[in-house]
C-alpha positions in Angstrom: 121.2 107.8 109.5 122.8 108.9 106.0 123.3 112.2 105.5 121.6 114.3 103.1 118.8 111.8 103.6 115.1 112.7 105.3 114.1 110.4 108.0 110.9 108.2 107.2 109.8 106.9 110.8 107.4 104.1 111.1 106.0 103.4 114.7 104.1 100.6 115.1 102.2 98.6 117.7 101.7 95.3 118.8 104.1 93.3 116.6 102.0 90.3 116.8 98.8 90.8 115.2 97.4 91.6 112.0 97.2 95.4 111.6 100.7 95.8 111.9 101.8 93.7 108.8 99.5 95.1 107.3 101.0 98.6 107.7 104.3 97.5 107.5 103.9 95.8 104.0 102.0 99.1 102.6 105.4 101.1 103.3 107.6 97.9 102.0 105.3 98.0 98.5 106.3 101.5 98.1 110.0 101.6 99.6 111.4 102.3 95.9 109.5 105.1 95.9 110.4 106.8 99.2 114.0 106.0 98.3 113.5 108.2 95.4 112.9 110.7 97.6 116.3 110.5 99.1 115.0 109.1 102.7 115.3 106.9 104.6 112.9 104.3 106.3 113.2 103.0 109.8 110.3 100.9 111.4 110.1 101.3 115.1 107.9 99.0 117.5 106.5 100.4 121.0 105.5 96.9 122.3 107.2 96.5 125.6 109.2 93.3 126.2 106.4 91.4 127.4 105.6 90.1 124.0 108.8 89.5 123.2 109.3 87.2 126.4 106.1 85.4 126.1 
């Protein structure tokens, strides 16, 4: 993390299906703006490994 930056955390779920790109492209079309705001943005997935493996 940088410092003198705020954290932005993203957690999403269930990488593979279509609310979560949909999410995660609402925060990308307005990163400039949260950079502005001297933060930074981290996106966080709580699938397990399952999905991952199948």
């Amino acid at each position: 993390m940088e410092k003198g930056k705020w954290p932005v955390l993203l957690f999403y779920l269930m990488d593979f299906t279509v609310v979560c790109p949909t999410e995660i492209t609402a925060i990308s079309d307005r990163y400039d703006e949260f950079t502005g705001l001297d933060t930074v943005v981290v996106g966080i997935s709580t699938d397990t490994i399952h999905p991952y493996l199948a």
